[in-house]
N, C-alpha and C positions, 0 to 999 in steps of 0.2 A: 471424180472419185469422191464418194461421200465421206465427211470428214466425221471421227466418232469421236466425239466430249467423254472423257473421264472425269467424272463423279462421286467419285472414292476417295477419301480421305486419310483413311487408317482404315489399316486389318492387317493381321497375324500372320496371311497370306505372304508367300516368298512370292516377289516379284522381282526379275534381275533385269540388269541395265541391257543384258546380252539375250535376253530370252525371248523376244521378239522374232517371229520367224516371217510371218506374214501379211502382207498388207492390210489396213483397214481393221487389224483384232480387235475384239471388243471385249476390253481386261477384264471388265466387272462381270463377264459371264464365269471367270474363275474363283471370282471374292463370296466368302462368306457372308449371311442372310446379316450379321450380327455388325459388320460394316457400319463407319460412320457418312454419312455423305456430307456434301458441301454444306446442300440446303438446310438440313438438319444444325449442322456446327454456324452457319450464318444466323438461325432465328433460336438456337436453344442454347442456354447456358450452360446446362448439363450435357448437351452433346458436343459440346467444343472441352468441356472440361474432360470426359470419356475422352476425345483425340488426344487431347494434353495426355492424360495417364496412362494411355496406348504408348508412347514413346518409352517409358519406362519397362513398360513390359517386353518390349521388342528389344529395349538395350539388355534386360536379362536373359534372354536370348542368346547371347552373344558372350557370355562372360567364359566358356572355355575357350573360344577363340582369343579371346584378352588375354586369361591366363596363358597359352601355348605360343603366342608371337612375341609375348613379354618376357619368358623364360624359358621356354623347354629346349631353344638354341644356345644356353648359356652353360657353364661348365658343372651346374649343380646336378644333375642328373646323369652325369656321363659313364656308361659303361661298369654302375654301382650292382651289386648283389641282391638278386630278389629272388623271389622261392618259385614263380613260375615262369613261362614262356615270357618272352619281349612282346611290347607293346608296338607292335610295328611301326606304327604310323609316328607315335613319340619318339622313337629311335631313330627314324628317318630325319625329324628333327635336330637331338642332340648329337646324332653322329653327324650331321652337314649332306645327307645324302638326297641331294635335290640336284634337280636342272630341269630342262623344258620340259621333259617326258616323265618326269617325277616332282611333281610342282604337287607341294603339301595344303595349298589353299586356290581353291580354282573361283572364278568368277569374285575376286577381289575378297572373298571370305566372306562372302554375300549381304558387305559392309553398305552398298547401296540402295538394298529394302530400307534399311534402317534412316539412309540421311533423305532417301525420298520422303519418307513418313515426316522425319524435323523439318524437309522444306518445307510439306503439308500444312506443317504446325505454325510454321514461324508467317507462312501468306494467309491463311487463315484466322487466328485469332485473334490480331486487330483490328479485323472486319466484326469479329462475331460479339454477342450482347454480354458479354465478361464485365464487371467491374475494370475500369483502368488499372487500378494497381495492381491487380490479379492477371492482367492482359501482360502488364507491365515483367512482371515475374515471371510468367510461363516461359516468357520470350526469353528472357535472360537465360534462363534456366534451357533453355533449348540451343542459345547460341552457345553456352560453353558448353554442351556437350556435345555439337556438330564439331566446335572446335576440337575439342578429344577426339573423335574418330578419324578426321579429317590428318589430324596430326600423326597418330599411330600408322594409321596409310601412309604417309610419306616418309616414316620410319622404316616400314617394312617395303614399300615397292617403290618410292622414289615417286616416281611420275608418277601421277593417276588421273582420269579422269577429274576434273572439277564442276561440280553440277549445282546450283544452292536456287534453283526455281522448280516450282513442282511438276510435274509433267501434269499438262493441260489435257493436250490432245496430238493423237497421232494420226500423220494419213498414211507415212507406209514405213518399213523397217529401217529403210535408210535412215531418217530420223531419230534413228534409235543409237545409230552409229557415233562414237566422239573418242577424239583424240585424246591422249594422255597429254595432260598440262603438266609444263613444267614444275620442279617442288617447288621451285623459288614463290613461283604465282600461288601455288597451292598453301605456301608458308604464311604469304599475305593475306589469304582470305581467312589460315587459323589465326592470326592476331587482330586480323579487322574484328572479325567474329569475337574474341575476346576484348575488347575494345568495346565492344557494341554489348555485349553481355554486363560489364562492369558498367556501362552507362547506365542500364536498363535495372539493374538491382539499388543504384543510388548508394549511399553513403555506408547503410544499415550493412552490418557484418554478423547479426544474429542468424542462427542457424535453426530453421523452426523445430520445437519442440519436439519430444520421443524418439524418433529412430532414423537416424541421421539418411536416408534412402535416396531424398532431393540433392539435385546441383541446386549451390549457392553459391554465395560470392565470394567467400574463404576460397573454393572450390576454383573457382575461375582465378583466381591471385595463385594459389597452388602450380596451376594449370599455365597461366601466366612465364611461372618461374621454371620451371621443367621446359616451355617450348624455346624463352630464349638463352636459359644454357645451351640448347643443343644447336640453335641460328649461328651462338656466339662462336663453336666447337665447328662446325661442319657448312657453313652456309655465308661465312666472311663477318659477321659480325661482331666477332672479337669483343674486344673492353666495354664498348660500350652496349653490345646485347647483356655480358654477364653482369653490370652495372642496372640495369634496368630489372633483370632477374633477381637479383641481391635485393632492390629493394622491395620489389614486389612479396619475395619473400618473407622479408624484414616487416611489412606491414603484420603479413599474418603473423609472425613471432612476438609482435609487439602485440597481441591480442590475448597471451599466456595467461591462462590464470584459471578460475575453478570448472570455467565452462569448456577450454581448450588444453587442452595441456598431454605429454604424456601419462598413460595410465602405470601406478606405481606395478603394477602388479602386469606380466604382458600376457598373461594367459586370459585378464579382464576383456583385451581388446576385442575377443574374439568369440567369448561366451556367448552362446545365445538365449541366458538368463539377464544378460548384461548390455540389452541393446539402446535401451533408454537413455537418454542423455548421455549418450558413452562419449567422455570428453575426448576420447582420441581419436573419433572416427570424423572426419571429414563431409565425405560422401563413401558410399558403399552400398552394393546391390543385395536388394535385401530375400531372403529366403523365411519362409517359414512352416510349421506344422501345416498341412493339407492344404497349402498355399504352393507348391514346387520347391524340390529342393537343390542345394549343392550339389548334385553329385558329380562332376566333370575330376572328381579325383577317385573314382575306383581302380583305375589301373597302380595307386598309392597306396592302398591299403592291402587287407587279406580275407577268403572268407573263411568262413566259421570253422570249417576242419582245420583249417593250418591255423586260425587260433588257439583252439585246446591243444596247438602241438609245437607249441612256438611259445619261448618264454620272454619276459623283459628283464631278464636278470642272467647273469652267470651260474646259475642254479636250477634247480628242477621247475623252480616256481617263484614267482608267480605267471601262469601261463597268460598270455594276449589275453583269453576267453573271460578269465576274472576279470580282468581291468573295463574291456569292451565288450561285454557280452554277447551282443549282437553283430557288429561289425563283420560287413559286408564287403567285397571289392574281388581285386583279381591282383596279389603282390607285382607286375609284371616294372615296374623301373624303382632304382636304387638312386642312393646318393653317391655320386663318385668318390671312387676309394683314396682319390687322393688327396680331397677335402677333409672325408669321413675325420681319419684323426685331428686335422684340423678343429674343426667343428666341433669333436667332443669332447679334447682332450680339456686339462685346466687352464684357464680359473674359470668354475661351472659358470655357465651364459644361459640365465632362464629362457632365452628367446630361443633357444636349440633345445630345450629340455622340454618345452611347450610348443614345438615345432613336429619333434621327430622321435621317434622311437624305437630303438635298436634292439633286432630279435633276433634270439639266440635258439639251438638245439637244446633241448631238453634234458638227452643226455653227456656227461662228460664225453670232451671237455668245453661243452658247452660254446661250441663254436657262433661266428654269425651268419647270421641266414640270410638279414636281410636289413631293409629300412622301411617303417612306415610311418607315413606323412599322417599328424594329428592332429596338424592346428585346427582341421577343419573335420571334426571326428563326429561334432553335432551333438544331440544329446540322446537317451533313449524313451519310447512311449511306449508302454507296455514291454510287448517282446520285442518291440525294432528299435533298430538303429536311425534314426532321423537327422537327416542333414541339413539342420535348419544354422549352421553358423553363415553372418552374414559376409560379404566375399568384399574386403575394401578395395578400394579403388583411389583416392590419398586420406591419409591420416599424417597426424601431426609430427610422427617421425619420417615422412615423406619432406617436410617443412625444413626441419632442422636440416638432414642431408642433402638438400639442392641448396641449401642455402650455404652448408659446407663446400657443396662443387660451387659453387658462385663464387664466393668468398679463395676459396684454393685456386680456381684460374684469373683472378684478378693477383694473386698473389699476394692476400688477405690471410690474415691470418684464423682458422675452422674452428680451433681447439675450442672454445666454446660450446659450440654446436657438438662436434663428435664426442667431447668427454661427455655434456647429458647425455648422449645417446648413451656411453659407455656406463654410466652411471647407475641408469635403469636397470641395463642388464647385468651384471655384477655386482655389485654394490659395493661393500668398502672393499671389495679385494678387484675394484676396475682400475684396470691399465691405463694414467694419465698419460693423455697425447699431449707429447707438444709441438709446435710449430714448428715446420720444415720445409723443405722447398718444394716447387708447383707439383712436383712429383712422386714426392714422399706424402703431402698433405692428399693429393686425387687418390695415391692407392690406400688409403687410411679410411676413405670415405669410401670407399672401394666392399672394404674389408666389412664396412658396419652393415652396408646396405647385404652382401651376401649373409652374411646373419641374422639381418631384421626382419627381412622379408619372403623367408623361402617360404615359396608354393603362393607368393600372392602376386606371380607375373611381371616382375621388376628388374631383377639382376640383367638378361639382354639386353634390353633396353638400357641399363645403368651403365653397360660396359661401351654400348655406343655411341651414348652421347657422352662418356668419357674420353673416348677418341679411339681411332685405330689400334695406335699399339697397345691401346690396352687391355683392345679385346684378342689382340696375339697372344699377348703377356700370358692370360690365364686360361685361353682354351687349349685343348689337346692337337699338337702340329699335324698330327697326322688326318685330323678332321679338319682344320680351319688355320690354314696359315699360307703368309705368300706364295708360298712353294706348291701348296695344293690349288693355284688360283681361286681364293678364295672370293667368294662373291656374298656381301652382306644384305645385299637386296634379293628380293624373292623371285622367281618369273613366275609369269602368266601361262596358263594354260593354250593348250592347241586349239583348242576349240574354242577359247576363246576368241584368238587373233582369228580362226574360220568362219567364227560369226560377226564377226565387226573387221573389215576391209582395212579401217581405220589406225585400228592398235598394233602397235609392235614393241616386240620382244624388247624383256629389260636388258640392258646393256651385258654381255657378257655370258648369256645364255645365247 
């Protein structure tokens, strides 16, 4: 059987681990003219640097799947007031309505295009005529962000395949086939990988200039801190994971100051007037005017008719239409009503007020209609609405609260960390925390992160690697609770397991 060499490097092209039908296929007959190949990335600088910044564009790809496994399972969205039909497939989410024959992300959320393309990157550029230090950096820059995806996978399905060599060559389908690795192995390769990423960026913790869009090494210590809270939580690591986490943290905390810091103002973070040096952005996927934009939150907003008909006030006016004039979407998911007063009520929290937007009937007595999500509202160009805000991924209040869950399950004391948080948002009328036990400190950091971060993919994730009961604690029983056998990992599709012999079902489906 003749055996066929792939030569492809990067492209845009969806290629799946499962998609392999036939012996002998010859992939580059489906890859775009525009394709990097080996040869090209081995003798040209600028074609190895194209591979390099293919990873980027392929990770923006991917950021409504980030946002929807990171939160749309979580209690912020459940069963809230919107002016049109449900978002089905969202609602299948926040209501928990999954199992084998209703699986919300089939072929792993076609999270494997993307780490083929990092293995590509990471066997490739060593070889290729790069400056060292710039060899040096891509690399870094590409292990901690195999590490992120690598990790969220074992967040969301447990077991997963573990693949970190680029596919060469194939002779037949079988080849294609691979077992689900255990997470534990799968948890080792995210921290080697982080490990390997922080060796490879070296000491230097500047963040390069303008618009914070690169993984750097903040980014990877971030990264760091978040995977071994949750080792510490769910995978036996105990004291000394959240010890390891804490410092990691701790590094980046101790780097405060004009270039890092929270932004006084939280509606700053988010501008997309304000992406320059924006001291509180981390890393984050960048969007801009006739470059692609945000839109994975239309089902959050409203269009134009139910703006002139929909006010932000208890009064006739001022209608949506004034404030956003163009504003596009389809209202179909709300914030749940049993937060909502939460959420709004006093002492005012700019981070809700720069979050969300509560729309009322026009006429008395001026009831609510709905909720729509603004933080990412963009700016306007002429007559449109442009969703050029950029989508974070960690910022420096990400910092302070893992370092608060680090600090709370060591049994350290947070207040620190949570009153800046609280500080920001409030200002002299913020509620001082203070120290309390493992359980009053976790739901305290609880409490900040569901106010910091709505709509930026976080609160699921925050409630899981807070631990089980605490994602009982605040979801709705009748969707997610022991009684419902609840299951926190995802399953795999039918077709999937049909096409690979190999894979089976996550536990419990």
């Amino acid at each position: 059987m003749m055996k066929n060499k792939i030569t492809i490097l990067f492209t845009l092209s969806v290629i799946t681990m499962m998609g392999i039908t036939s012996c002998s296929k010859k992939l580059d007959e489906v890859l775009p003219q525009d394709a990097i190949s080996k040869d090209q990335a081995l003798k040209d600088p600028n074609a190895a640097r194209t591979l390099y910044h293919g990873i980027y564009a392929r990770f923006k790809a991917y950021n409504s799947t980030l946002f929807q496994l990171g939160e749309m399972r979580s209690d912020i969205w459940v069963d809230g007031l919107f002016t049109e039909s449900a978002d089905g497939g969202l609602k299948n989410l926040y209501t928990h309505n999954i199992s084998a024959t209703n699986v919300p992300f089939s072929n792993w959320a076609g999270f494997y295009n993307l780490i083929y393309n990092m293995n590509n990157v990471i066997k490739i550029i060593p070889q290729s005529p790069l400056p060292a230090d710039e060899r040096d950096r891509i690399l870094a820059e590409v292990y901690g962000l195999r590490a992120y995806i690598y990790y969220l996978m074992v967040q969301t399905w447990g077991n997963v395949p573990l693949n970190t060599e680029p596919v060469e060559t194939i002779n037949n389908a079988a080849e294609t086939y691979k077992h689900r690795t255990g997470a534990d192995t799968v948890m080792a390769q995210v921290k080697s990988d982080i490990e390997k990423s922080l060796q490879l960026f070296g000491p230097s913790n500047v963040i390069a200039g303008g618009k914070r869009v690169y993984w750097n090494r903040i980014a990877t210590l971030v990264l760091k801190g978040d995977v071994f809270n949750w080792t510490g939580t769910h995978m036996g690591g105990g004291a000394a994971d959240f010890t390891t986490a804490k410092n990691a943290l701790m590094e980046v905390k101790n780097l405060q100051g004009a270039t890092l810091d929270l932004q006084a103002n939280y509606a700053d973070i988010f501008d997309p007037n304000k992406k320059n040096n924006n001291k509180e952005i981390i890393f984050a996927v960048n969007y801009e005017i006739q470059q692609g934009e945000n839109g994975i939150f239309g089902s959050f907003r409203v269009n134009p008719i139910q703006a002139a008909s929909l006010s932000l006030a208890q009064a006739p006016t001022p209608t949506v239409a004034s404030v956003y004039p163009y504003v596009n979407g389809a209202n179909r998911v709300g914030i749940n009503p049993t937060l909502f007063p939460v959420l709004t009520g006093a002492p005012a929290d700019q981070r809700i007020s720069n979050s969300i937007k509560v729309m009322y009937n026009t006429s008395s007595p001026y009831a609510v209609r709905g909720v729509m999500l603004t933080k990412f509202i963009g700016t306007t160009a002429g007559t449109t609405q442009v969703y050029n805000n950029d989508y974070p991924i960690y910022r420096f209040a990400d910092v302070l609260l893992l370092l608060a869950e680090a600090k709370s399950k060591l049994g350290e004391d947070p207040s620190a960390e949570i009153n800046a948080i609280r500080l920001r948002a409030y200002g002299g009328a913020a509620p001082v925390f203070t120290n309390g036990s493992i359980t009053q400190n976790q739901e305290a950091v609880l409490d900040e992160y569901l106010r910091e971060f709505i709509g930026e993919g976080k609160r699921w994730l925050a409630l899981r690697r807070a631990g089980d009961n605490f994602v009982y604690a605040k979801m709705n029983p009748v969707y997610l609770s022991p009684a419902t056998q609840a299951k926190f990992l995802l399953p795999i599709s039918q077709s999937m397991i049909a096409n690979d012999p190999l894979l089976v079902q996550t536990p419990g489906y």
